[in-house]
N, C-alpha and C positions, 0 to 999 in steps of 0.2 A: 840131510837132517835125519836124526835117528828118533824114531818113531819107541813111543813105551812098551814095550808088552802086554797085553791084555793077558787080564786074572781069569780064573775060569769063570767068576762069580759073570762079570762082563761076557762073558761068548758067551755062557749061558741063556743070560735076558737078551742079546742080540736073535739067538737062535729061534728063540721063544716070541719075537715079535715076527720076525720072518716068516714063521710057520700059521701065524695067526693071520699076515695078513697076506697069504698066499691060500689060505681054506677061505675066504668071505671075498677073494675080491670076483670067486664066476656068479655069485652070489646078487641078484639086484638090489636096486639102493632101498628097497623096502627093508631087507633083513637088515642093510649098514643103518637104517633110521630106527631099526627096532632097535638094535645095539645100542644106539645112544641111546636112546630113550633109559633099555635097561643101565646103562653105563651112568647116567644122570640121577635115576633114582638109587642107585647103588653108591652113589657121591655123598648122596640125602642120609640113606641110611646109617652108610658106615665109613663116612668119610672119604672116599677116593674109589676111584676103579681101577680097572687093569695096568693101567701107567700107572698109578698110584704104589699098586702092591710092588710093579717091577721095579721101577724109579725108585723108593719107598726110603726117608732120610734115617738111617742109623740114631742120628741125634735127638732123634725125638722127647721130648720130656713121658715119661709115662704117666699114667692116671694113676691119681692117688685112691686109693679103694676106703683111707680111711676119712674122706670128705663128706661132711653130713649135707645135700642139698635142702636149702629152706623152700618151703612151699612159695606158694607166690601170695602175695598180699591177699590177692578176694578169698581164697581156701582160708586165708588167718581169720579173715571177718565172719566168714561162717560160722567158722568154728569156735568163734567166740562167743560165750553165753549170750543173749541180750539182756540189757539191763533195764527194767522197770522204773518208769519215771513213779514215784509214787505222787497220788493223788492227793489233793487238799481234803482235808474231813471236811463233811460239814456240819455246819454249824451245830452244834445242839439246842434241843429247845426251853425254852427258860424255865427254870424248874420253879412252880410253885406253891409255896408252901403251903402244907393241909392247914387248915383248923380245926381244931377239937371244937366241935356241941358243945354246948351246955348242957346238962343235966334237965335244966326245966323250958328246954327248945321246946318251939310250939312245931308240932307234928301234923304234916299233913299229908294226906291218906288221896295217892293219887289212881284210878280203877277205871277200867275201859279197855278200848280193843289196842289194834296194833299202831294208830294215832297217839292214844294215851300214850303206849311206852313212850312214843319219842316225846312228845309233853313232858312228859315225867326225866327226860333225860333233859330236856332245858330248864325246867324249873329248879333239877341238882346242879346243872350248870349256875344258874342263875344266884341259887344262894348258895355257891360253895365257899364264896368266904364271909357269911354271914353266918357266926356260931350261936343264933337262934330260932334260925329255922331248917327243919329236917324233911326232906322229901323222903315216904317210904312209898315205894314204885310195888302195886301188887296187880299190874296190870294182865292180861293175859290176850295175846296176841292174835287170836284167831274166836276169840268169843264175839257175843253180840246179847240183843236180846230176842231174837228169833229162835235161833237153835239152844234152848232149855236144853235138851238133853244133851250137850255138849259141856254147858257150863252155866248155871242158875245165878244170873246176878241177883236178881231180887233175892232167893233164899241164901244167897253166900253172902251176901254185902253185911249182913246184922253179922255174921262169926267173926270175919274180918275186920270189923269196928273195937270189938270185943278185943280181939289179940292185937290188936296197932293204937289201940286207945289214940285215936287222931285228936286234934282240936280245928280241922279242917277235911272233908269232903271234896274232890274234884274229881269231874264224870267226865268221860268222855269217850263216846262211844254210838256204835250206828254204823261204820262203814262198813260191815260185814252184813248186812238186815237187808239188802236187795235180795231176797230168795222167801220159796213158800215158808208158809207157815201152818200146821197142823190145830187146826181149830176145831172143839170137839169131833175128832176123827177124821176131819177132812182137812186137804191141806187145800189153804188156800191163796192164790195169788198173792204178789205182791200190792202193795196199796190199794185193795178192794176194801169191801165196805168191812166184810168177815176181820181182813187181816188189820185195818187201821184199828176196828172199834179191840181187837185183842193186844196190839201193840200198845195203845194208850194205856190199855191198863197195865201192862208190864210194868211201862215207865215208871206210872203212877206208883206203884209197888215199891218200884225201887226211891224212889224220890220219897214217901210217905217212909220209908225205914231210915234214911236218914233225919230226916227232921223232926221223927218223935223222938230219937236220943238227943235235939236240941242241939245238933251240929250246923253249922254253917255250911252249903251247899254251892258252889261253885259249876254249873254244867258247861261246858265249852261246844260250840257249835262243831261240824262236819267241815270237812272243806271239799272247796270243787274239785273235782276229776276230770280228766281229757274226755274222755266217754261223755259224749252228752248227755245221755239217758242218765246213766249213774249222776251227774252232778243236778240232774230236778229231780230223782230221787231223795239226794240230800239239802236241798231245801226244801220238800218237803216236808223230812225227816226233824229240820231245824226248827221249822212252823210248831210240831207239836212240842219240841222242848221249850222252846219262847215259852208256849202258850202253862202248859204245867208247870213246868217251874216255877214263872212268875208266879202263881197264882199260889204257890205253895211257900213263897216267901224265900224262896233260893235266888241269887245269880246269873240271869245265862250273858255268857260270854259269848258276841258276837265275831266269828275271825276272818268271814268268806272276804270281808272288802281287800285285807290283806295279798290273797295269793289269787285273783284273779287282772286283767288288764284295765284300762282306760273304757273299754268297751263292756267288761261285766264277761268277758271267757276267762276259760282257764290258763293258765300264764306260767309257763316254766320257773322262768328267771322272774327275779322282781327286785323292789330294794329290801333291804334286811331290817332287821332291828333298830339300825345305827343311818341307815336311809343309802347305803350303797350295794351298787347294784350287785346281785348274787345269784346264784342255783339254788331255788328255794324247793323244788320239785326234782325228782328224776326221771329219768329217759322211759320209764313204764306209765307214767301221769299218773301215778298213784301213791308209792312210798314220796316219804321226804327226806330232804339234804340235810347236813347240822345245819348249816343258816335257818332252814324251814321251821325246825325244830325249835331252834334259839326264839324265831317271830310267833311262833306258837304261845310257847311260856312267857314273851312277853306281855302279850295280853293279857295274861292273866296273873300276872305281877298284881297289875293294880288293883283288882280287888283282894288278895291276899296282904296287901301292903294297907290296905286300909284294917282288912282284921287285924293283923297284927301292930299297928301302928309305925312299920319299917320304915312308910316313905317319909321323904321331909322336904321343905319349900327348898327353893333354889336361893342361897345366900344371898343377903341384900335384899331380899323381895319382900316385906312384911306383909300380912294379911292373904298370903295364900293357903289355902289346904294340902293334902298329900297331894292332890291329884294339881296343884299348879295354878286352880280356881281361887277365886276373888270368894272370900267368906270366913277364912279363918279368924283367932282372934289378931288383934293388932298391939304392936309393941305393949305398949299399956294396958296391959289387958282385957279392954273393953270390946266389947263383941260391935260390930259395926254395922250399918244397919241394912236394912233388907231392902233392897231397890227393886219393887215389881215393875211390870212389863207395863206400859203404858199400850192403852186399847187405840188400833189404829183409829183416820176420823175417814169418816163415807164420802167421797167427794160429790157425791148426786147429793146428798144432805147439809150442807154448810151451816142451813137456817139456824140447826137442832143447836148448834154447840151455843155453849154460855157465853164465852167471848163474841163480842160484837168488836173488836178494836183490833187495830194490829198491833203486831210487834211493836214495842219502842215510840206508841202513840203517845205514853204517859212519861219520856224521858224530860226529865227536867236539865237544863243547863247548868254546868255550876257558876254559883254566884263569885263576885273575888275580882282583884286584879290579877292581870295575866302579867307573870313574871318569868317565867322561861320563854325562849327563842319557840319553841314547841306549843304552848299556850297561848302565844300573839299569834301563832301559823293557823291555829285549829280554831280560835275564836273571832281573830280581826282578819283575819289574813294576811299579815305583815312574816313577809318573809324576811329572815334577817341579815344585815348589811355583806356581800359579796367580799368576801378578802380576795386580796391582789393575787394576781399569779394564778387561783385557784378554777378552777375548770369550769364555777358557777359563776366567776365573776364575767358579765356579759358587756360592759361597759367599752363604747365605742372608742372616745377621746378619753383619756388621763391625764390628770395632770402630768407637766416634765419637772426634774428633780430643780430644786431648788438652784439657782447661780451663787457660785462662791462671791460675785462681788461685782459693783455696777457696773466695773472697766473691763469684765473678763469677755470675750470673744473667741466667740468656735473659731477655728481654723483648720485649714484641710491642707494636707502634705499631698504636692501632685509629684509623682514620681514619672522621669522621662519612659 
């Protein structure tokens, strides 16, 4: 058999593996495992090793240089912007429409410390859509009637009458008055004898200049504070407005029942205006919330609502007043009449009283025959005839229905 010829290209790569594996075989099998090791990562890298290059197929496809590789998917999502879900607005809030004043709105003139403003902020709330009355807020927030040289109510109150021409006066003011007072040249404690008898007359001052221009005067009391001390400062404080005002022919508005608890402390939360439950105070126990604000001005609604004549009964109700009370007139004009208070009776005394008889001792019977079923019950005692079937008829034996006929006879079907 005739054997091929070998090419040079063949003795070449024969020669070449001869030589290679004639230098590695004195060699231990450490260096033959290093070989593969590199002969396997060199598979990794560039596709084949030493057989590879020798062996190595002519027909290979070549690589195309002009193939664009795509990134892999997660590189694509990176790198894609993110897109923003957009958000729901919300709501807006309902817009309400202003009213214009009237021209001849009655104007009232609200003045005091830093309580006042928010006052003055519920009673604009309160009559914002009421185009007759005008709240002008000239209150100032860190005044009092202690510190005169800060800010003089008594001498400012008469200018500020002047340029707001009010037809209404409301004070309020005291919670800044816990501090000495300088009484001729000496300053003196709080609620001493010096500093009461000089505080009364402030008041006074200030209350006598409102009601010689003939205004109606409106005072609003203090409210309680977390600070114990501070809130029996302000009922004290309360005590002398009561007491001046009244006597001066003003208003005083009482509010402390409002923002205190069941117990008579000072009470954060409470019910509001509307009677649910609210933050009527805030977290310092001294400023107040809108709710706070809002129960403030409502109390004093209602004596503003009677100057003005704003309130009015609740529909269907005849004979009430603004304020809800039994005394107005009545449909028909006539004034109704005045119900005094009957004087309780002594029970150690009984002898005293003019009646000697009792109740219902002089009931006379009515005369008559008794003709309703109710009449015979309440006068004879004759209760009336029991119908059949019905839950009062008590009767043991009844009559049985009538026989169709003398020959008829029950009969019973017995079934096997």
């Amino acid at each position: 058999m005739r054997v091929p010829p070998l090419t040079l290209g063949h003795a070449l790569r024969l020669l070449c593996v001869a030589l290679t594996l004639t230098l590695l075989a004195p060699v231990g099998g450490g260096i033959l495992l290093s070989a593969a090791h590199a002969q396997e990562a060199g598979e990794r890298q560039s596709g084949g090793g030493i057989l590879r290059f020798l062996f190595s197929r002519r027909d290979r496809e070549p690589q195309r240089r002009d193939r664009v590789i795509a990134p892999p998917p997660e590189t694509q999502r990176r790198a894609a912007p993110a897109v923003r879900r957009s958000q729901p607005a919300a709501p807006a809030a309902p817009v309400v429409p202003e009213i214009e004043k009237a021209e001849d709105a009655s104007r009232v003139l609200v003045v005091g410390d830093f309580l006042a403003g928010g006052l003055a902020d519920g009673l604009d709330a309160a009559y914002e859509q009421n185009a007759d009355v005008v709240i002008v807020n000239r209150t100032n927030g860190s005044s009092g009637l202690v510190r005169d040289d800060y800010y003089d109510w008594p001498g400012n109150i008469g200018t500020l009458i002047d340029e707001e021409k009010p037809d209404t006066v409301v004070v309020m003011i005291g919670s800044n008055d816990r501090q000495q007072m300088r009484v001729d040249g000496n300053r003196e404690p709080p609620r001493s004898d010096a500093w009461l008898k000089e505080y009364e007359r402030r008041v006074t001052a200030l209350i006598k200049t409102v009601r010689d221009r003939d205004l109606p005067l409106i005072w609003v009391g203090n409210l309680p504070f977390r600070p114990g001390a501070m809130s029996s400062d302000m009922l004290a404080f309360n005590d002398i407005y009561r007491r001046l005002v009244t006597d001066a022919g003003g208003e005083y508005v009482d509010v402390w029942d409002g923002f205190v608890d069941e117990s008579g402390a000072f009470a954060t939360n409470g019910p509001d205006m509307n009677g649910q439950p609210a933050q009527l105070r805030s977290s310092d126990g001294i400023n107040v919330t809108r709710d706070g604000r809002r129960k403030i001005a409502f109390y004093a609604e209602k004596p503003l609502n009677r100057l003005f004549e704003t309130g009015s009964a609740t529909p269907g109700t005849p004979g009430l007043d603004g304020d809800g009370l039994l005394g107005g007139p009545t449909p028909d004009g006539s004034t109704p009449a005045v119900i005094d208070r009957t004087a309780p009776m002594a029970l150690d005394d009984l002898g005293s009283d003019s009646g000697g008889q009792l109740l219902g001792a002089s009931f006379a019977r009515p005369s008559g025959e008794a003709r309703t079923p109710a009449e015979q019950l309440s006068r004879k005692g004759l209760a009336p005839a029991p119908t059949p079937g019905r839950a009062d008829d008590f009767e043991i034996r009844r009559p049985g229905p009538a026989s169709a006929g003398p020959d008829r006879q029950s009969t019973t079907a017995i079934t096997p």
